[in-house]
Every structure is written in C-alpha cells, then in structure tokens.
mmCIF file of the N, C-alpha and C atoms, coordinates in Angstrom:
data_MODEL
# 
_entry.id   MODEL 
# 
loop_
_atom_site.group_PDB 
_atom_site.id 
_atom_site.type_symbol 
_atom_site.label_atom_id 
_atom_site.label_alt_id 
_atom_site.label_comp_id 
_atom_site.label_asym_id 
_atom_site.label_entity_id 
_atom_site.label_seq_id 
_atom_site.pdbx_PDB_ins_code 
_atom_site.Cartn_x 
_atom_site.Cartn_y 
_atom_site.Cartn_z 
_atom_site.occupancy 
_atom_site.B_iso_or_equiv 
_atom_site.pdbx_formal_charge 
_atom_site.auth_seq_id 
_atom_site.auth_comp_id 
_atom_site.auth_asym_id 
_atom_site.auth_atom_id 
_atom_site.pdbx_PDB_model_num 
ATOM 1   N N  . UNK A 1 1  ? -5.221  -4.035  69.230 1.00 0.00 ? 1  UNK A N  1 
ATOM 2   C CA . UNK A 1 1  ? -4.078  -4.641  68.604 1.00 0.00 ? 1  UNK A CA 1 
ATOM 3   C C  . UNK A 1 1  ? -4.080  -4.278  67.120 1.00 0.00 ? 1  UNK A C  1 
ATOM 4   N N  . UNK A 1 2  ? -2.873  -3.933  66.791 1.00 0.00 ? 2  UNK A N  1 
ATOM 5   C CA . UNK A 1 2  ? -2.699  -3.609  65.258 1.00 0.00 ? 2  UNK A CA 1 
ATOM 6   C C  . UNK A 1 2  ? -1.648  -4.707  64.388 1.00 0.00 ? 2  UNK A C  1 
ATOM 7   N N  . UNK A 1 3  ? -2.512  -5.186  63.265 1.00 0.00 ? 3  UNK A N  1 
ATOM 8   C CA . UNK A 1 3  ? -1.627  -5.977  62.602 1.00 0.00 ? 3  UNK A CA 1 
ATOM 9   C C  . UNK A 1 3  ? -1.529  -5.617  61.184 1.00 0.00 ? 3  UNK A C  1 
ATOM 10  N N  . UNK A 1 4  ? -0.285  -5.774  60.746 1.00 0.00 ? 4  UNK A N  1 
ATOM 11  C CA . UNK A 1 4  ? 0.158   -5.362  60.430 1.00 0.00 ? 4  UNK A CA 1 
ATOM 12  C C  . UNK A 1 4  ? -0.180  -5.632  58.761 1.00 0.00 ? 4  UNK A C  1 
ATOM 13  N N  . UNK A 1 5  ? -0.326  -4.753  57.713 1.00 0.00 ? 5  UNK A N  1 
ATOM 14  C CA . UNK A 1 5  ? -1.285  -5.400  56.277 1.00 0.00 ? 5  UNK A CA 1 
ATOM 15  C C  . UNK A 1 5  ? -0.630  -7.029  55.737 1.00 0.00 ? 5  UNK A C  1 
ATOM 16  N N  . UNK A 1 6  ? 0.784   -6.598  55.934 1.00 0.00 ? 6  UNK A N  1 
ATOM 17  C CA . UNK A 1 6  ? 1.381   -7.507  55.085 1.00 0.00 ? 6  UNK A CA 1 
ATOM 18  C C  . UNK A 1 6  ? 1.215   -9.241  55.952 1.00 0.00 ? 6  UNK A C  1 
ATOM 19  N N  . UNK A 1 7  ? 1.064   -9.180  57.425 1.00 0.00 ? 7  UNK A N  1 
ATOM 20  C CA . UNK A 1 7  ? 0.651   -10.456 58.379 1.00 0.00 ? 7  UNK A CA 1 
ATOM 21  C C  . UNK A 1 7  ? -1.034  -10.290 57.694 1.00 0.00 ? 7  UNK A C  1 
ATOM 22  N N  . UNK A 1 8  ? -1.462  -9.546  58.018 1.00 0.00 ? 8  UNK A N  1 
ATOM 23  C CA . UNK A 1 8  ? -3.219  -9.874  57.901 1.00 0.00 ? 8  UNK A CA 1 
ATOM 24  C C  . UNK A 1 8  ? -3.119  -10.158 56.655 1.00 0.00 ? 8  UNK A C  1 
ATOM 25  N N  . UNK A 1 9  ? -2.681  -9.805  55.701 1.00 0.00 ? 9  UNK A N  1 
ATOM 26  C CA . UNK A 1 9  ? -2.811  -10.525 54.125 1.00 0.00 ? 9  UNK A CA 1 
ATOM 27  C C  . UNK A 1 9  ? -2.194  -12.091 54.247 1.00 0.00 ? 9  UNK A C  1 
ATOM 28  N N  . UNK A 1 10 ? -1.410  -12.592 54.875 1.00 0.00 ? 10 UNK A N  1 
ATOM 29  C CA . UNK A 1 10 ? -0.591  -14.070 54.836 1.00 0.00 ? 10 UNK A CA 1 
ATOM 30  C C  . UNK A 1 10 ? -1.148  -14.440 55.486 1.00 0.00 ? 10 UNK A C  1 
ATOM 31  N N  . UNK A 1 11 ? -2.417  -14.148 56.567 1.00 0.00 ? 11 UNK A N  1 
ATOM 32  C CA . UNK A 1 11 ? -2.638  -14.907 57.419 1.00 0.00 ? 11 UNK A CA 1 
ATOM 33  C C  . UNK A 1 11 ? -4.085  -15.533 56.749 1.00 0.00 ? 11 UNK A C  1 
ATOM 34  N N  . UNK A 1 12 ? -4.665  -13.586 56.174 1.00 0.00 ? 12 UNK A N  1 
ATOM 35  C CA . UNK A 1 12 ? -5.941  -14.753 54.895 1.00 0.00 ? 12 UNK A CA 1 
ATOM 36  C C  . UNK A 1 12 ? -5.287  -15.496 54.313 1.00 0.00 ? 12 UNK A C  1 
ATOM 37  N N  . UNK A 1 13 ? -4.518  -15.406 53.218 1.00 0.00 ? 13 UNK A N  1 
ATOM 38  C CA . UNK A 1 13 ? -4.081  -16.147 52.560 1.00 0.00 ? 13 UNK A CA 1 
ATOM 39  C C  . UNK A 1 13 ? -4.076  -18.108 53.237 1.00 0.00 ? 13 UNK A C  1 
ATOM 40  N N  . UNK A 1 14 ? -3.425  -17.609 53.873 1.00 0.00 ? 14 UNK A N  1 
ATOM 41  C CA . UNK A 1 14 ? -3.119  -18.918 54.939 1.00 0.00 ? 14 UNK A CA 1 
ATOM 42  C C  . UNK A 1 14 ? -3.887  -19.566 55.389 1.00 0.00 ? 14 UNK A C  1 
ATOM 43  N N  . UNK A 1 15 ? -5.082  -18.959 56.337 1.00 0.00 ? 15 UNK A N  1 
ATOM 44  C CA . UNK A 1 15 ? -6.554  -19.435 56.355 1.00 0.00 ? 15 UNK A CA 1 
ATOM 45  C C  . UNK A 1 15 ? -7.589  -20.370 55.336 1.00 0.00 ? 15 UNK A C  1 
ATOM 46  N N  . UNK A 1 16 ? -7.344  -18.862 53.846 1.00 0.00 ? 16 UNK A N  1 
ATOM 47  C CA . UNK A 1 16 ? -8.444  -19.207 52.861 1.00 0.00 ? 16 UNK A CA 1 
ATOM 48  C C  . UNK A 1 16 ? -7.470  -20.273 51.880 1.00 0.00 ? 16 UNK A C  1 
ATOM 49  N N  . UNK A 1 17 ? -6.694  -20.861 52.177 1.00 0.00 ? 17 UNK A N  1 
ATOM 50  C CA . UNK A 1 17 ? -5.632  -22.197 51.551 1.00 0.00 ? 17 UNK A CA 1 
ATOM 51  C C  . UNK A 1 17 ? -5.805  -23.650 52.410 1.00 0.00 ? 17 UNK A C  1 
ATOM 52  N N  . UNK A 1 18 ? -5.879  -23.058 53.719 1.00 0.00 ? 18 UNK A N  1 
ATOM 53  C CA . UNK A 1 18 ? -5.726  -24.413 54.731 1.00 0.00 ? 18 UNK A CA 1 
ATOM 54  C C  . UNK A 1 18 ? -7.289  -24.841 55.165 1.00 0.00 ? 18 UNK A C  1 
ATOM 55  N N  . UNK A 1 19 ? -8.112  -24.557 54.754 1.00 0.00 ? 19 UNK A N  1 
ATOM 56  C CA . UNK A 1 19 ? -9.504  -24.265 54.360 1.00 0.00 ? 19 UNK A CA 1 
ATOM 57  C C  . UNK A 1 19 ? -10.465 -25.327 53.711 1.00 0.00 ? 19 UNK A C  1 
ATOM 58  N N  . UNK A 1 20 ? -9.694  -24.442 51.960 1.00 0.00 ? 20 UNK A N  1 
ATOM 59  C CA . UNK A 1 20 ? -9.659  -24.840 50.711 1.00 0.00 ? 20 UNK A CA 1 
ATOM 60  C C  . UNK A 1 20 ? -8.963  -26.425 50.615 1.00 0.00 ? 20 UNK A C  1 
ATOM 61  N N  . UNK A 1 21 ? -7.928  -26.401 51.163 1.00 0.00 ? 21 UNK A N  1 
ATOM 62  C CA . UNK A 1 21 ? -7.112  -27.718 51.199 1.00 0.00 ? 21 UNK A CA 1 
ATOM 63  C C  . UNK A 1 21 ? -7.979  -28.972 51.614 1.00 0.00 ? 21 UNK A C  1 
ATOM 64  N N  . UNK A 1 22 ? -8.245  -28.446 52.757 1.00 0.00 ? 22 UNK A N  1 
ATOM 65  C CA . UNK A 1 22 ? -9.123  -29.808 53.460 1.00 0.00 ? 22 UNK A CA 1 
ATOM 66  C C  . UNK A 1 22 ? -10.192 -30.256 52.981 1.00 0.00 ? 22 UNK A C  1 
ATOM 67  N N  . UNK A 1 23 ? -11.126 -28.784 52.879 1.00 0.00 ? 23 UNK A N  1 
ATOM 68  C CA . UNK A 1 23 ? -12.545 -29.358 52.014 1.00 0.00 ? 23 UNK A CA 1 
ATOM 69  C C  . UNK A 1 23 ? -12.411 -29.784 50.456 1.00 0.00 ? 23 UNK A C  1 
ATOM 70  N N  . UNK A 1 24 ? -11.643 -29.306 49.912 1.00 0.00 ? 24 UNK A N  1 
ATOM 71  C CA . UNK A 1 24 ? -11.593 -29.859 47.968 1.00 0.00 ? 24 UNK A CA 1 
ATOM 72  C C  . UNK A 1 24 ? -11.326 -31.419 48.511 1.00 0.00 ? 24 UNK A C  1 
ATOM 73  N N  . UNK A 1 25 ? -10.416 -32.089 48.639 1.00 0.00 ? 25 UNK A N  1 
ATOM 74  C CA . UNK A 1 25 ? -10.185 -33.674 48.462 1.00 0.00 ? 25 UNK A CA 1 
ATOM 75  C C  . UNK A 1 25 ? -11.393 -34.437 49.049 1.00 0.00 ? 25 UNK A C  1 
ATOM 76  N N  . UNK A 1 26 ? -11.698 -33.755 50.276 1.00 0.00 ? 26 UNK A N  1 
ATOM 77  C CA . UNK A 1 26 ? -13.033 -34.489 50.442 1.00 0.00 ? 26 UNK A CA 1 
ATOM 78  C C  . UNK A 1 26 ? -14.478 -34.752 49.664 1.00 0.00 ? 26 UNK A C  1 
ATOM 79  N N  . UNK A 1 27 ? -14.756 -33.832 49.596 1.00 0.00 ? 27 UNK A N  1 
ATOM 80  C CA . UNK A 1 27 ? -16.194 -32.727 48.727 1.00 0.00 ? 27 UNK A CA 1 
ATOM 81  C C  . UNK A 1 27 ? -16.282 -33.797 47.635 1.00 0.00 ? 27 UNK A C  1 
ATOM 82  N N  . UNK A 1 28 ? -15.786 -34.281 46.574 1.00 0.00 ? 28 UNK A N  1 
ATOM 83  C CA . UNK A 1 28 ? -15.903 -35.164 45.935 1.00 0.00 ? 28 UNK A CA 1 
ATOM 84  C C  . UNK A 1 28 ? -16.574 -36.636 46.753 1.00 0.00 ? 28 UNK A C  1 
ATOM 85  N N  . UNK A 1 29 ? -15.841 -36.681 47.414 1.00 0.00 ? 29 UNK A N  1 
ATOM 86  C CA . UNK A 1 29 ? -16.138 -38.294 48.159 1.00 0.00 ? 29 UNK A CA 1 
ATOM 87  C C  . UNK A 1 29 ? -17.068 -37.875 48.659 1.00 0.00 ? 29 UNK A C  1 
ATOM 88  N N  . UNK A 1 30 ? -17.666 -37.204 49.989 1.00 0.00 ? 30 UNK A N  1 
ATOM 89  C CA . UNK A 1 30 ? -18.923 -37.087 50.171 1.00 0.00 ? 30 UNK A CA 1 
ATOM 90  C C  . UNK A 1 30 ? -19.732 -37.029 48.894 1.00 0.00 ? 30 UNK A C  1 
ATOM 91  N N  . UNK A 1 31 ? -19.615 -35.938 47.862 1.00 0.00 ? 31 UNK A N  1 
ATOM 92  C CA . UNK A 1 31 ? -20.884 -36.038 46.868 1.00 0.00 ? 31 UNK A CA 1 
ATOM 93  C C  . UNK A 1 31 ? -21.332 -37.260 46.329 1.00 0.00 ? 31 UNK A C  1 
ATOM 94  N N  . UNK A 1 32 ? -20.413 -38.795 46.123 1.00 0.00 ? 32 UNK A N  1 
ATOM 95  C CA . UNK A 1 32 ? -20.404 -39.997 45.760 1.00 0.00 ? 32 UNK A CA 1 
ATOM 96  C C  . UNK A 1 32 ? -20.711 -40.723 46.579 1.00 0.00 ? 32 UNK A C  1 
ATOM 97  N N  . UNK A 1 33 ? -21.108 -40.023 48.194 1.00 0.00 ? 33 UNK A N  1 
ATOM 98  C CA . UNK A 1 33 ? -21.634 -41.103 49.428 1.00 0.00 ? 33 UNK A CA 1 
ATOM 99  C C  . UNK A 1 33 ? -22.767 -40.817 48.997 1.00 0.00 ? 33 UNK A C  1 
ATOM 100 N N  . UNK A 1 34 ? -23.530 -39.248 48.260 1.00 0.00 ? 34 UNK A N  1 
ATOM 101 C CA . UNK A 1 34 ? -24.524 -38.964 48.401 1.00 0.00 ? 34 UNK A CA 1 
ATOM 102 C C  . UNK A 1 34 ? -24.949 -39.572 46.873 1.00 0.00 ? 34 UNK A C  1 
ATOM 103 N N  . UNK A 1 35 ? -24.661 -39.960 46.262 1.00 0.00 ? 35 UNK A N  1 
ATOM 104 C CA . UNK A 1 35 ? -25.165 -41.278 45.459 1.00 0.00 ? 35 UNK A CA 1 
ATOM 105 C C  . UNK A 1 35 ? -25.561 -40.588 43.926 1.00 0.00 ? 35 UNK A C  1 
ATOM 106 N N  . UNK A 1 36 ? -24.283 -39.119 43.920 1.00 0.00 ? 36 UNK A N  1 
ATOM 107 C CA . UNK A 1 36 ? -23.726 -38.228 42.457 1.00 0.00 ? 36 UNK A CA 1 
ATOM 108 C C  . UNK A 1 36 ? -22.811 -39.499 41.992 1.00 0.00 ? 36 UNK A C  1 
ATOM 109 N N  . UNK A 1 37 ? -23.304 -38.826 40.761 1.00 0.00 ? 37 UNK A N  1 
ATOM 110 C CA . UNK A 1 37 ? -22.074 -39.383 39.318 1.00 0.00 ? 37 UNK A CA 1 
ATOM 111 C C  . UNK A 1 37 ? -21.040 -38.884 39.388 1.00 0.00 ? 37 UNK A C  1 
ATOM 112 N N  . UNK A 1 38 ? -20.301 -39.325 38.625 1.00 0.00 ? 38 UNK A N  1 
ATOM 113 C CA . UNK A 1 38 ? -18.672 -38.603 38.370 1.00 0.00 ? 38 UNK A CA 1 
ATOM 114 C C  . UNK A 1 38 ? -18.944 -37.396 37.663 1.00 0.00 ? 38 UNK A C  1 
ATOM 115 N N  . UNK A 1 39 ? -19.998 -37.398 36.510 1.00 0.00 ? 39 UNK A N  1 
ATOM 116 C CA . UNK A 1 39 ? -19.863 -36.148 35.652 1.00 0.00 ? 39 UNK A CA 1 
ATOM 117 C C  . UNK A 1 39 ? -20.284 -34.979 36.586 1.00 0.00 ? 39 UNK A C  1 
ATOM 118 N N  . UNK A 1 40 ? -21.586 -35.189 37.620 1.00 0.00 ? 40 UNK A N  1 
ATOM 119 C CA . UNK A 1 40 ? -22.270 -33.822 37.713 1.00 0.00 ? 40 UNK A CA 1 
ATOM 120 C C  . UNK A 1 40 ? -20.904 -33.811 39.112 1.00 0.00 ? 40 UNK A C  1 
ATOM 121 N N  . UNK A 1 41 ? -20.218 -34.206 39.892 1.00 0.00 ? 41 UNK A N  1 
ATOM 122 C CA . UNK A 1 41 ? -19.192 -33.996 40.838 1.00 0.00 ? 41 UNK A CA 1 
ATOM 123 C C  . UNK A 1 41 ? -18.340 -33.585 40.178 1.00 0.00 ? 41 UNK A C  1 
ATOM 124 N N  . UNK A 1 42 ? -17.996 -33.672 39.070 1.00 0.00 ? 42 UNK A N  1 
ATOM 125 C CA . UNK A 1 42 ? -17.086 -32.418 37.776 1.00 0.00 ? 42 UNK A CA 1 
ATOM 126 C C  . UNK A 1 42 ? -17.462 -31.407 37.723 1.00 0.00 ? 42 UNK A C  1 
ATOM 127 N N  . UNK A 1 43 ? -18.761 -31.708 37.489 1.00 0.00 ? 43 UNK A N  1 
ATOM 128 C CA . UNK A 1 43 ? -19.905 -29.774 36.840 1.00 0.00 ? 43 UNK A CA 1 
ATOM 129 C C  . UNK A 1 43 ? -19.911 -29.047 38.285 1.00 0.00 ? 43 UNK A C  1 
ATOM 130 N N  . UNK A 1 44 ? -20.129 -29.690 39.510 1.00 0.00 ? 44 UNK A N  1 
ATOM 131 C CA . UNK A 1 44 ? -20.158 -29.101 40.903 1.00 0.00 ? 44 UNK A CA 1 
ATOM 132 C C  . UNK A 1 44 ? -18.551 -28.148 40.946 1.00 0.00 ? 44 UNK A C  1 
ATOM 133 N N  . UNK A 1 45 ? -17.546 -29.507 40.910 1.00 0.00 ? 45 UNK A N  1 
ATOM 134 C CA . UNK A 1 45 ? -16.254 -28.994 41.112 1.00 0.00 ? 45 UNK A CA 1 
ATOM 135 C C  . UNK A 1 45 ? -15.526 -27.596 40.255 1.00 0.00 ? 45 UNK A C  1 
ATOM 136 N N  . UNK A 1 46 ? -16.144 -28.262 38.950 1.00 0.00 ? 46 UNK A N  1 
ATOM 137 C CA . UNK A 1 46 ? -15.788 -27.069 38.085 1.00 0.00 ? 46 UNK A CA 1 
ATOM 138 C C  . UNK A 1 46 ? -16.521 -25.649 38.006 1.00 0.00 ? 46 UNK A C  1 
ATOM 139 N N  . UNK A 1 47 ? -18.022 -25.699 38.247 1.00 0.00 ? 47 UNK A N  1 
ATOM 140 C CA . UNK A 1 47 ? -18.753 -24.726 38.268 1.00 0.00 ? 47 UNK A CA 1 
ATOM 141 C C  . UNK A 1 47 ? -18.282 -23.464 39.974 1.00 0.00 ? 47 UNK A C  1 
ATOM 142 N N  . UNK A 1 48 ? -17.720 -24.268 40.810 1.00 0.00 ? 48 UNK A N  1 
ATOM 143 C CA . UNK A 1 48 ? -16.856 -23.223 41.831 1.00 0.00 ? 48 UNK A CA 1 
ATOM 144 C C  . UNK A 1 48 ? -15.906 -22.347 41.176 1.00 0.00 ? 48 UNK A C  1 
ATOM 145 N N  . UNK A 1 49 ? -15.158 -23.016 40.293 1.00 0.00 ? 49 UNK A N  1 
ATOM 146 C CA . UNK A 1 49 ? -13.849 -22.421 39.333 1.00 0.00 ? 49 UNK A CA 1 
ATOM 147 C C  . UNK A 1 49 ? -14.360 -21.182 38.787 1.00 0.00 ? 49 UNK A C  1 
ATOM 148 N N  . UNK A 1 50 ? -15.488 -21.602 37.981 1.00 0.00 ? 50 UNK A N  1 
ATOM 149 C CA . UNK A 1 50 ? -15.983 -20.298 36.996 1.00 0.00 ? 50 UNK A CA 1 
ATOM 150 C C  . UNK A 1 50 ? -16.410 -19.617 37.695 1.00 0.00 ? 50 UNK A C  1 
ATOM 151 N N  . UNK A 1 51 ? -17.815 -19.531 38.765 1.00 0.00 ? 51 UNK A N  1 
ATOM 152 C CA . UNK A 1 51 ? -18.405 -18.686 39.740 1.00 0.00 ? 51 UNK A CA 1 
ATOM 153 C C  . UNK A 1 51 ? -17.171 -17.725 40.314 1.00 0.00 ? 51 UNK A C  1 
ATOM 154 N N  . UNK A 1 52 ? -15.988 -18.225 40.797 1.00 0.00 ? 52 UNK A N  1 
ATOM 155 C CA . UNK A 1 52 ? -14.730 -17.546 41.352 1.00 0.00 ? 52 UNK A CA 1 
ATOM 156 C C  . UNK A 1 52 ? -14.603 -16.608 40.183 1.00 0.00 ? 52 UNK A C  1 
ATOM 157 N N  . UNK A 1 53 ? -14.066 -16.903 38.803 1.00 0.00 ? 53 UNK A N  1 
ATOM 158 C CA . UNK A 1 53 ? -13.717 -16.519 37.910 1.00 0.00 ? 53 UNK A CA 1 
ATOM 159 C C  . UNK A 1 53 ? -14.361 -14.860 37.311 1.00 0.00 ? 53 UNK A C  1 
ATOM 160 N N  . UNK A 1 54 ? -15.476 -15.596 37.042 1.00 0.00 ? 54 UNK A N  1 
ATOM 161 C CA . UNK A 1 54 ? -16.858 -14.400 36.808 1.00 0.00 ? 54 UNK A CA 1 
ATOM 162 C C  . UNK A 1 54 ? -17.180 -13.340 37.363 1.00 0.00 ? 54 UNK A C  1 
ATOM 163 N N  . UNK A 1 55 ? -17.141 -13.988 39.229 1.00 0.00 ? 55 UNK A N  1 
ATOM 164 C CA . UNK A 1 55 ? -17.405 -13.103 40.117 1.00 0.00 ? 55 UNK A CA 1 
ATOM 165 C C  . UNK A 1 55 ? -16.347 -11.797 40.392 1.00 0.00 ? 55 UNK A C  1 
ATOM 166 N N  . UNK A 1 56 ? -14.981 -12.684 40.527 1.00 0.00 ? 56 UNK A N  1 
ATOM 167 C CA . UNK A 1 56 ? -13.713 -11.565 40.761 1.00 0.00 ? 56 UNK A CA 1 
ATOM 168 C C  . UNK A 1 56 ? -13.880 -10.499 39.097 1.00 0.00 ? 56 UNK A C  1 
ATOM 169 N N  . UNK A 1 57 ? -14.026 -11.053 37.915 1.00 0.00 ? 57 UNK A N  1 
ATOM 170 C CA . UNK A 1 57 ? -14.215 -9.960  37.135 1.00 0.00 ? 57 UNK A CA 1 
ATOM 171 C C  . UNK A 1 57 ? -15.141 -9.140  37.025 1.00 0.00 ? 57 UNK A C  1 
ATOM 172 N N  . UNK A 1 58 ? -16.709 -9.455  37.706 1.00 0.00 ? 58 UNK A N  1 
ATOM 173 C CA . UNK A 1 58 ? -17.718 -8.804  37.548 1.00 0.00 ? 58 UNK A CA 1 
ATOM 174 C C  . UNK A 1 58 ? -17.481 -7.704  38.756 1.00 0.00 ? 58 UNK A C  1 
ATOM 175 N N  . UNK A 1 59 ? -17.524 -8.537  39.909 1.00 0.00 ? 59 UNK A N  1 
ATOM 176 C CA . UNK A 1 59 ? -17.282 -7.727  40.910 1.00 0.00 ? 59 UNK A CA 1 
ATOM 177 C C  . UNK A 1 59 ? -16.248 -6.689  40.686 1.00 0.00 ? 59 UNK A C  1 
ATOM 178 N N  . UNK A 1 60 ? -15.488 -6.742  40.755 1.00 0.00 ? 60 UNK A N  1 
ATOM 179 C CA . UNK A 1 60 ? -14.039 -5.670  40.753 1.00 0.00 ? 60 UNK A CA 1 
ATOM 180 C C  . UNK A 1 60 ? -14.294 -4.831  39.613 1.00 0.00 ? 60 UNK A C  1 
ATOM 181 N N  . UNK A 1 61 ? -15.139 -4.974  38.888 1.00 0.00 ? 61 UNK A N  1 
ATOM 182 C CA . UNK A 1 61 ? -15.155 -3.624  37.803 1.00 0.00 ? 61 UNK A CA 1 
ATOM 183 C C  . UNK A 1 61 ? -15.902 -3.107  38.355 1.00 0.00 ? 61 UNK A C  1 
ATOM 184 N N  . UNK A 1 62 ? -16.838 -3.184  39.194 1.00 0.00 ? 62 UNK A N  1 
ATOM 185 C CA . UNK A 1 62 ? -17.712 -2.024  40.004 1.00 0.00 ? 62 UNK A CA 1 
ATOM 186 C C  . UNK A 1 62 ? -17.038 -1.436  41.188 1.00 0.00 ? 62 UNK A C  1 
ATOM 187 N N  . UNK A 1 63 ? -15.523 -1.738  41.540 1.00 0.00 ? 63 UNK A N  1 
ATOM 188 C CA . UNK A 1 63 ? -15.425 -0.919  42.298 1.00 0.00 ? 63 UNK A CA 1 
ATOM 189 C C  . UNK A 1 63 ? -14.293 -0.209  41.733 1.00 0.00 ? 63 UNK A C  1 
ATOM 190 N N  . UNK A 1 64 ? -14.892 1.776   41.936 1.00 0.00 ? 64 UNK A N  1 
ATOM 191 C CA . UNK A 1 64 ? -14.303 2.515   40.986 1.00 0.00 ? 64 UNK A CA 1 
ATOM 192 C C  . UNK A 1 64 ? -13.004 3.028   42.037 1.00 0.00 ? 64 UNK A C  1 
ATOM 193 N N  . UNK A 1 65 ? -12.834 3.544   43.047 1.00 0.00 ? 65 UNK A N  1 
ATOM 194 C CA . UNK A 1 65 ? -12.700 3.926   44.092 1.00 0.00 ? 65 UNK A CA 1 
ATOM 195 C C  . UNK A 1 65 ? -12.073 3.533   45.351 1.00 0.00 ? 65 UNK A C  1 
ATOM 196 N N  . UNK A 1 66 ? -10.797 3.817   45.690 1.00 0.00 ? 66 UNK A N  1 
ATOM 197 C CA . UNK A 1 66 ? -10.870 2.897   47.304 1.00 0.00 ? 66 UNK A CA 1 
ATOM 198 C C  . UNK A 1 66 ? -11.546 2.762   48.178 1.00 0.00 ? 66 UNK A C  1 
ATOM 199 N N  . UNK A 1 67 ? -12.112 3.770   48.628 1.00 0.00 ? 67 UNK A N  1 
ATOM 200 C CA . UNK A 1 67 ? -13.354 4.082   49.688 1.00 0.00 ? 67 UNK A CA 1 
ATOM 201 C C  . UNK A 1 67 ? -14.498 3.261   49.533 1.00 0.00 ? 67 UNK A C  1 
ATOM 202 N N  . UNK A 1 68 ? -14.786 2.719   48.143 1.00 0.00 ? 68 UNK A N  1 
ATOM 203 C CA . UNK A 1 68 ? -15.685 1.831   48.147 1.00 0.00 ? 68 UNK A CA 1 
ATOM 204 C C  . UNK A 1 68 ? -15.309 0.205   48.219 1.00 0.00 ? 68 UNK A C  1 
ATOM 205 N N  . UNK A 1 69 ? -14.380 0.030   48.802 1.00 0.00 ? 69 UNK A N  1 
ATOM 206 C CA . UNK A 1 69 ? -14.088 -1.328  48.818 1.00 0.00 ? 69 UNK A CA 1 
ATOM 207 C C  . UNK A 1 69 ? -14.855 -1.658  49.935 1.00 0.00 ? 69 UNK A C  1 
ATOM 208 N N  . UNK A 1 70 ? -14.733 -1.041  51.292 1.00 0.00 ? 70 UNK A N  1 
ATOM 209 C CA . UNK A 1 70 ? -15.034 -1.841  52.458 1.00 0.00 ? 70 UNK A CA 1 
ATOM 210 C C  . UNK A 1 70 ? -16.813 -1.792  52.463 1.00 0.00 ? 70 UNK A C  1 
ATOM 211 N N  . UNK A 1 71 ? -17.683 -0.742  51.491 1.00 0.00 ? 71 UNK A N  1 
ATOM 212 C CA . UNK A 1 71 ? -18.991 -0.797  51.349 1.00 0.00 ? 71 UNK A CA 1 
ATOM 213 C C  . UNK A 1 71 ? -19.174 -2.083  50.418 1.00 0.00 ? 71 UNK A C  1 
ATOM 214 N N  . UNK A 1 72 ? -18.386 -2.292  49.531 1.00 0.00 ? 72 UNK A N  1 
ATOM 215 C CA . UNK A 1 72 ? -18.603 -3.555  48.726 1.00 0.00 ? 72 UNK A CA 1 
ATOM 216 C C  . UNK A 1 72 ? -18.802 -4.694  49.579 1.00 0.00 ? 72 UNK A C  1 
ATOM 217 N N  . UNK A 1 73 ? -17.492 -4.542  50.110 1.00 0.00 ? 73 UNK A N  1 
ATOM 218 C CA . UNK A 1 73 ? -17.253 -6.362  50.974 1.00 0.00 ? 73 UNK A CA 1 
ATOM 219 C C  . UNK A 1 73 ? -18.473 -6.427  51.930 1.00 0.00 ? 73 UNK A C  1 
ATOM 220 N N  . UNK A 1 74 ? -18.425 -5.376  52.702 1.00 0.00 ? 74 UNK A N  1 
ATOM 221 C CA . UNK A 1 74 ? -19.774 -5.255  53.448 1.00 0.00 ? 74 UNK A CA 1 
ATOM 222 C C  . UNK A 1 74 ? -20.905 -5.359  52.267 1.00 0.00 ? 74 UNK A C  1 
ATOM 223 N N  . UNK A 1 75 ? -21.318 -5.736  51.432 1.00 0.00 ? 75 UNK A N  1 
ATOM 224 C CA . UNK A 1 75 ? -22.541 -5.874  51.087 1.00 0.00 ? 75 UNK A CA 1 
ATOM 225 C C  . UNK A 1 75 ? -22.747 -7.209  50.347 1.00 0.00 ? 75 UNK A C  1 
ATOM 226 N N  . UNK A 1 76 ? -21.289 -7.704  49.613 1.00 0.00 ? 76 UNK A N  1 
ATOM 227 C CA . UNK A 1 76 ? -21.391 -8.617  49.598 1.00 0.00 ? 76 UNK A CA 1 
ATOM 228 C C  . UNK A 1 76 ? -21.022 -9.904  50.681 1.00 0.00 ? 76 UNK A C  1 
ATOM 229 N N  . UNK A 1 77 ? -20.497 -9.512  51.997 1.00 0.00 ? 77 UNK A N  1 
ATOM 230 C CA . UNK A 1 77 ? -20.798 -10.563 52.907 1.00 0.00 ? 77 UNK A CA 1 
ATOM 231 C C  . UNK A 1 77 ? -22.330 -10.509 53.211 1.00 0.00 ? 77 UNK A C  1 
ATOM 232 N N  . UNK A 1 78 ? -23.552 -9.873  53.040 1.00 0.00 ? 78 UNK A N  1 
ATOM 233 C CA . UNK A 1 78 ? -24.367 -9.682  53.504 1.00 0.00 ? 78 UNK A CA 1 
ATOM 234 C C  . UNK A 1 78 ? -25.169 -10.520 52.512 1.00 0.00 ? 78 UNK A C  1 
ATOM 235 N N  . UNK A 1 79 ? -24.784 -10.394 50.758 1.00 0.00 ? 79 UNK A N  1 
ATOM 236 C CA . UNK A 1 79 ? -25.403 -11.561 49.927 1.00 0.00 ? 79 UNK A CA 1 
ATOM 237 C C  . UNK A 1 79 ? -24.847 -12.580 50.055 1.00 0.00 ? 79 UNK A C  1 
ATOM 238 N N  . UNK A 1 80 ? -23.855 -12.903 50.932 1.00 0.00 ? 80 UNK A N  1 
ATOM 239 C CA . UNK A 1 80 ? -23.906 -14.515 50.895 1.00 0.00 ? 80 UNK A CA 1 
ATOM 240 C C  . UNK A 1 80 ? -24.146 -15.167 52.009 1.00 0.00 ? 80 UNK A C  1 
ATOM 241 N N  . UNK A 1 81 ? -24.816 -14.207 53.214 1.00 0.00 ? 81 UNK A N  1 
ATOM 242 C CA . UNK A 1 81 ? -25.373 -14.867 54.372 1.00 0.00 ? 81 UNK A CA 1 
ATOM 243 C C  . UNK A 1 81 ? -26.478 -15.414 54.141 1.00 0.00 ? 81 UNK A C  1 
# 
C-alpha cells in the first residue's frame, strides 16, 4: 500500500497531537500524586520545551544532505530506545 506524503504527513501530525494532547494535562497531576512540587512539575514541563527546542536545532544542522535523513532518524530512534 502506498500513501500518499501529504496523508502520511497529517496523519503524523495527527497522531503526534492526539498523543501530546492526552498526556500534557495529565503528566502534571500524576507528578503531584507522586508527591512533586509545583516548581520542579514546571522545570519537568518546561525542560521538554527546551530539549525539543535544542534538539530540532542541533540535530538538523547535521543533516547536510537528503539521503542522510533516513540514516539519521534511524539512529536516532535507536538513541532513544
């Protein structure tokens, strides 16, 4: 089966949103069952923001090339298993 870039892009999209949606409102309240403060459930919440931030700029300047995208992703799904 072939799908098509512009569905497989809306459908991540769609996925990595409906995801994101569910776990952010919660993630707080669990961390406060687990008997966190308000500040460090800020530094948790906020420190995802920057890690995103950092990573998409660090990462993406190393890839020079199209051909090296799918060796990237493949290596970085492999550092975050």
């Amino acid at each position: 089966m072939q799908v098509r870039p512009f569905y497989w892009l809306a459908l991540s999209f769609l996925g990595y949103y409906c995801a994101y949606g569910v776990f952010l409102p919660f993630f707080p309240a669990w961390l406060k069952s687990q008997q966190y403060g308000e500040e460090m459930i800020g530094l948790v919440i906020g420190s995802a923001y920057i890690f995103r931030f950092a990573g998409g700029l660090f990462f993406s300047s190393l890839i020079k090339k199209a051909n090296h995208i799918i060796s990237s992703l493949r290596l970085l799904a492999l550092a975050s298993a």
